[in-house]
N, C-alpha and C positions, 0 to 999 in steps of 0.2 A: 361607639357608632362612628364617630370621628375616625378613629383608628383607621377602622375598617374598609371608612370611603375613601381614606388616603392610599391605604394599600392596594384597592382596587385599578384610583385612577394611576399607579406605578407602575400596576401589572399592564395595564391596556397602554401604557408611553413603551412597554417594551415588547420587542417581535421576538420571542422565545421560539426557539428552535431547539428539536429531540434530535438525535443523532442515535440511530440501531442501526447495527452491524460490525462496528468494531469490536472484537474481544475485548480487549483493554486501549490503555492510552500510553504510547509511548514506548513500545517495546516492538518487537521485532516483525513486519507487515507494512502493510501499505496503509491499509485501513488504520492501523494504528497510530502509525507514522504521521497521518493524515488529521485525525482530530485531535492529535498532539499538537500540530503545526498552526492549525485553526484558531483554535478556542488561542493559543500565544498571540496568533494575529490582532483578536479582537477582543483582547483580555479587560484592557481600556475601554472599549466602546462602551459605552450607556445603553445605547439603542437596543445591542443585542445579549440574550442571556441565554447560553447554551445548558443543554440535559444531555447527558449522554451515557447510553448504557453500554455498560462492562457487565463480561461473566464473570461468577462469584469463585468460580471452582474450575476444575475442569480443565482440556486441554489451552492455552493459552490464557487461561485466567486473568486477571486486574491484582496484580502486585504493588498495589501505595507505596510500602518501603521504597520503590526504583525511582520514584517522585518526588521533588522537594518543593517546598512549599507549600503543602496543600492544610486544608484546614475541616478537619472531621467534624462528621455532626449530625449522623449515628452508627450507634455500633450493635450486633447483634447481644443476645445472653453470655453467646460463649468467650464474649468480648472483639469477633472478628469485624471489620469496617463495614459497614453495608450502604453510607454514604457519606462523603468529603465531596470540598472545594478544590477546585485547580486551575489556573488560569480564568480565574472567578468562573469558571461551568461549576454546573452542579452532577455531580458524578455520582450513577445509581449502579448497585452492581444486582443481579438478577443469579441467583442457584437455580443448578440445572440439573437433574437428573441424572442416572448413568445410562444411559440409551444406547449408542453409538452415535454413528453419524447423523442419525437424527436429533441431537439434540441442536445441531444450528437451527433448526426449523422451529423446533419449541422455543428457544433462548429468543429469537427474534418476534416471535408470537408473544412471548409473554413481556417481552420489553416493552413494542408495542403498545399492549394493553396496560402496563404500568404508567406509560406515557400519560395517555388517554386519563387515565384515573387521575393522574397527575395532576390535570389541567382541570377537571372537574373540584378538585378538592379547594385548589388555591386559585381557583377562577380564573384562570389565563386565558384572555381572548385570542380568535385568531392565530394560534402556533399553528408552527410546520411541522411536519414531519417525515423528517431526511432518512430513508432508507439506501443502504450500502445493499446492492447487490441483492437475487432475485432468488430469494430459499421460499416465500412466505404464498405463492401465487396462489394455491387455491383456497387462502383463508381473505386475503384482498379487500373483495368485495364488503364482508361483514364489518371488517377492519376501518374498511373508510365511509362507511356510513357512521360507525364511532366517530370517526373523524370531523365529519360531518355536524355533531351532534355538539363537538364545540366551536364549531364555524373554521375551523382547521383546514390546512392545505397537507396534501399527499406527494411528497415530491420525491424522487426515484434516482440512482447512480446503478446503472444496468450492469456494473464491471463490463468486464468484457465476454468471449464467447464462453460459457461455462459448460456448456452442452456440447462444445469439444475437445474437454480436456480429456487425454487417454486416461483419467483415472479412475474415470467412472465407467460402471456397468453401462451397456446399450438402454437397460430399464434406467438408469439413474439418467443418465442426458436425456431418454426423453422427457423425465419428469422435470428438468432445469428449462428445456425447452417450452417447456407447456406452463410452468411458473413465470419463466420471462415473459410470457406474450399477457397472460392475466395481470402482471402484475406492470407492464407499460401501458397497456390500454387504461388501468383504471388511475393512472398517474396525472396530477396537474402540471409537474413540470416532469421532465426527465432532463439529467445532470450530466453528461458522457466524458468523461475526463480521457478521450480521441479524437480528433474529428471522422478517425474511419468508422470508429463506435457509433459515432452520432448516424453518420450516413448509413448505416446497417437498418438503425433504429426509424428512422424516417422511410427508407424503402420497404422495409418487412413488415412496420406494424400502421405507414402514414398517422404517424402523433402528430400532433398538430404544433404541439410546445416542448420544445427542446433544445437546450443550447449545450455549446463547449466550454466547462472549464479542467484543467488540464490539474493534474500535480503539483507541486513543488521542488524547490532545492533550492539550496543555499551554496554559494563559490566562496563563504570565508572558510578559508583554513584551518586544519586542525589547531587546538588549544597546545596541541602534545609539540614537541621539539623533537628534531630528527632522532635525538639522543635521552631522549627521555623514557627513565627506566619501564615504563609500563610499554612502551612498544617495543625498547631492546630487546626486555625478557619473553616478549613474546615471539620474536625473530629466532632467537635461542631455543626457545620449551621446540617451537614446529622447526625449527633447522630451515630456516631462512634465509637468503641474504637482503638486506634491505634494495630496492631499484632491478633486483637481479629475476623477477615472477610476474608471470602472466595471474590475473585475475579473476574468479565466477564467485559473482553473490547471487545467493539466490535461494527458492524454494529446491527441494532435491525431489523432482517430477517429471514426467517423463515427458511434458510438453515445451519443455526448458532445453531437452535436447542437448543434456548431458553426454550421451553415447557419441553424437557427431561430434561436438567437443571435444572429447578425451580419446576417442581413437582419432581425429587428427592430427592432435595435438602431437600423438602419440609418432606418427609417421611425420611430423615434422621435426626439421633438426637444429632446433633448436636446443643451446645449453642450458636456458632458462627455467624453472620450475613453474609447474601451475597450478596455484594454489586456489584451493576451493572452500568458501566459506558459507556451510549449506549445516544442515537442519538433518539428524542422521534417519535414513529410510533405508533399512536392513535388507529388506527384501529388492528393491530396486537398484541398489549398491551390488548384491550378491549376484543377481541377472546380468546387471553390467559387468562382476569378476569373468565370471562363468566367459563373455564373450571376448572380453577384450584382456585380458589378464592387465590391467594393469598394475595390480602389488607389483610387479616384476619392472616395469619403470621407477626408479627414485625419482622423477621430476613431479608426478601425478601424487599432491599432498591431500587430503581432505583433511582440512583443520578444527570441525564443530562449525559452532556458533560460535559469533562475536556482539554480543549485547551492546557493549560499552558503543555508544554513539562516536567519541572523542577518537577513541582505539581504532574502529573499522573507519573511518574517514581517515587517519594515517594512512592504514593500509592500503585504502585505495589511493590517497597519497604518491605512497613511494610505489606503485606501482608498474612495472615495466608497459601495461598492457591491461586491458579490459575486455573480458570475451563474453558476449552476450548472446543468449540463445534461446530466451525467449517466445513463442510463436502465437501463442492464443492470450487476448486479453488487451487491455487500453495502453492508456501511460503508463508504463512503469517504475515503479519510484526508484529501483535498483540501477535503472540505465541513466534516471534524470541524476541521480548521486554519483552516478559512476563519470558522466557527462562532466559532472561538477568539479570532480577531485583527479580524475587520472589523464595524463596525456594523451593517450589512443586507447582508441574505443572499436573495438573488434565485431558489430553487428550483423545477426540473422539478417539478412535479407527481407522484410516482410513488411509491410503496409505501414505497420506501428508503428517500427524500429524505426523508416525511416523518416518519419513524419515527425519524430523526435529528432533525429540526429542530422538531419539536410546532408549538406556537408561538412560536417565536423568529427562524420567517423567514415571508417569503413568497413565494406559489407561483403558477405561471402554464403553460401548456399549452402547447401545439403547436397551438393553433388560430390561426391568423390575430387579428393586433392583439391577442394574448393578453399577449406579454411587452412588445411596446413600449409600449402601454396603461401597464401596470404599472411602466416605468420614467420613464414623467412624472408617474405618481400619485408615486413616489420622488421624485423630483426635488424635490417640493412638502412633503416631511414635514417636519414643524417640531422644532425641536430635543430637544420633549418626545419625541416618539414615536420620536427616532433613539434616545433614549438608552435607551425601552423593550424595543425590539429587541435596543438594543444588550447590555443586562443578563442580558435573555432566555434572549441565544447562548452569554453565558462562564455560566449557571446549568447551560446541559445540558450543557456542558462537565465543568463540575467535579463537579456528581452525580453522573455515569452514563459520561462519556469519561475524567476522567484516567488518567493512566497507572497512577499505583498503586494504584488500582482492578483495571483490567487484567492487572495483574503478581500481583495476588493471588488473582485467579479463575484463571490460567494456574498457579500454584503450585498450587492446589487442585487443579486437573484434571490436574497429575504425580503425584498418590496416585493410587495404581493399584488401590490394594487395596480397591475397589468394583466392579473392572470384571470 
């Protein structure tokens, strides 16, 4: 009985917080990215005890092995992990069906409702519950009257415009559209890692409670050495030069604005390669052969994916250049990295970009001879002006992006007791 009252008054000294919508922790996304970053910030903290749900299966799954340190503690029949420690969170992972694309809708439903049970079972007063992104709107309402039901707060990260990414059917944005609005109306806090996000969200839906916290980065330098064999060999495997390539990380989508990139690029005359480190999309890749041929330039590499955290911050490193193209969506963690690590930083022109980057990049449009212009004016910057940029990029970094910034505004906004 003792026990039991002890464990209680521990649970109610601590503000647990559920975290749904990350696929996993730690691999390649934003959202990943994100409560990778997190949960490290407040791994120490007492106050706070994170949950967070990983899918079990499926496309982007929760791979433990890519993790170290964690400490399991259980495991299915078939011996596979279905929960570990990591950055002292407690990390739940959730099988999904094979549905299609609906299964983000159910993963986030049934996360959700494990939540919920969660907090029922080992009596946790008071959690939040930090929704990534806006799949779940017309279940909401039932959702947070669960929430409700153990004195729970509902708090929301709208991502950004998702209802205009080309990749979706006219049917599918509108149902993103109709999910967004359901699911900020019934929100106690909303999250916008913009401030343009935010303003959207204020004038379309007038929420009453909603603040800015932004991303992260980090400005310490790769672990790896100029000359260190795991970046060599990879300069070698893609036929590289190291300083000598323009750079795109990124999802491979069509809002990303790969085409304007790569026939610029293509018409600019520069000697330099541009190497692209994206995620392969067959059908989208073969649209763009089809228009612009570019197999026929040797400068235009698509090189995979690059997991290795250590490896892709070299790369963007040594890199001559950073071309971002970006258009729909908040902060993005690819341009706050790219900010971080490379000297010039080559930006869409657009609300976001610049609200990240002030002056410490430069910006170019979708108009014809807009960006390839602009990468032979690069081409010719003298060393004074790289290093201007270059100081620029790690200043907005460490003012307004590091991470323990972030970690401390995210601490702030689990006092509840304003809302």
């Amino acid at each position: 009985m003792a026990e039991n009252t002890q464990r209680k008054e521990k649970m109610s000294s601590v503000q647990h917080v559920f975290i749904i919508g990350a696929k996993s922790i730690g691999q390649y996304g934003g959202y990943e990215t994100f409560v990778d970053k997190l949960t490290e910030q407040h791994q120490n903290d007492p106050a706070i005890q994170y949950h967070i749900a990983c899918k079990a299966n499926g496309d982007g799954s929760m791979d433990e092995a890519q993790l170290k340190n964690i400490e399991i503690l259980k495991t299915n029949k078939d011996g596979t992990v279905s929960e570990f420690i990591y950055h002292n969170a407690h990390i739940f992972k959730i099988k999904c069906p094979q549905i299609g694309p609906a299964v983000a809708i159910y993963y986030d439903w049934k996360a959700f409702n494990y939540s919920i049970n969660y907090c029922k079972v080992h009596q946790i007063e008071a959690p939040i519950f930090y929704v990534l992104t806006c799949r779940i709107g017309p279940f909401i309402s039932k959702l947070v009257k669960k929430v409700r039901s153990v004195k729970g707060k509902y708090y929301l990260n709208p991502d950004g415009h998702e209802w205009l990414r080309k990749k979706w059917s006219p049917l599918v944005r509108r149902y993103w559209k109709y999910s967004e609005g359901k699911m900020v109306k019934a929100a106690d806090l909303v999250i916008c890692d913009s401030k343009n996000i935010e303003k959207y969200i204020k004038a379309e839906y007038h929420h009453p409670c909603t603040t800015f916290i932004a991303y992260g980065a980090d400005i310490k330098p790769s672990c790896l050495s100029d000359d260190d064999s795991k970046f060599v060999n990879w300069l070698e495997e893609k036929k590289i030069e190291s300083g000598n390539y323009y750079l795109i990380v990124g999802r491979f989508v069509p809002e990303n604005n790969y085409e304007t990139m790569i026939r610029e690029f293509m018409k600019s005359n520069t000697k330099r390669d541009l190497v692209i480190v994206t995620n392969l999309n067959t059908k989208l890749r073969t649209k763009l052969e089809s228009e612009l041929h570019f197999s026929s330039d040797p400068r235009i590499k698509f090189v995979g994916t690059v997991y290795d955290k250590e490896l892709l911050k070299k790369i963007r490193e040594k890199a001559f250049g950073y071309l971002h193209g970006h258009e729909v969506g908040g902060t993005n963690p690819s341009l706050l990295e790219a900010l971080a690590s490379t000297d010039i930083n080559l930006l869409l022109d657009v609300g976001f970009n610049r609200e990240v980057g002030e002056n410490a990049a430069i910006y170019w449009t979708k108009e014809n001879s807009s960006l390839s212009s602009i990468i032979d004016d690069t081409d010719r910057l003298n060393p004074k002006e790289r290093e201007l940029f270059s100081s620029r990029a790690k200043e907005r970094i460490n003012d307004d992006y590091n991470w323990t910034i972030i970690g401390d505004k995210y601490k702030k906004a689990w006092s509840t007791e304003d809302l």
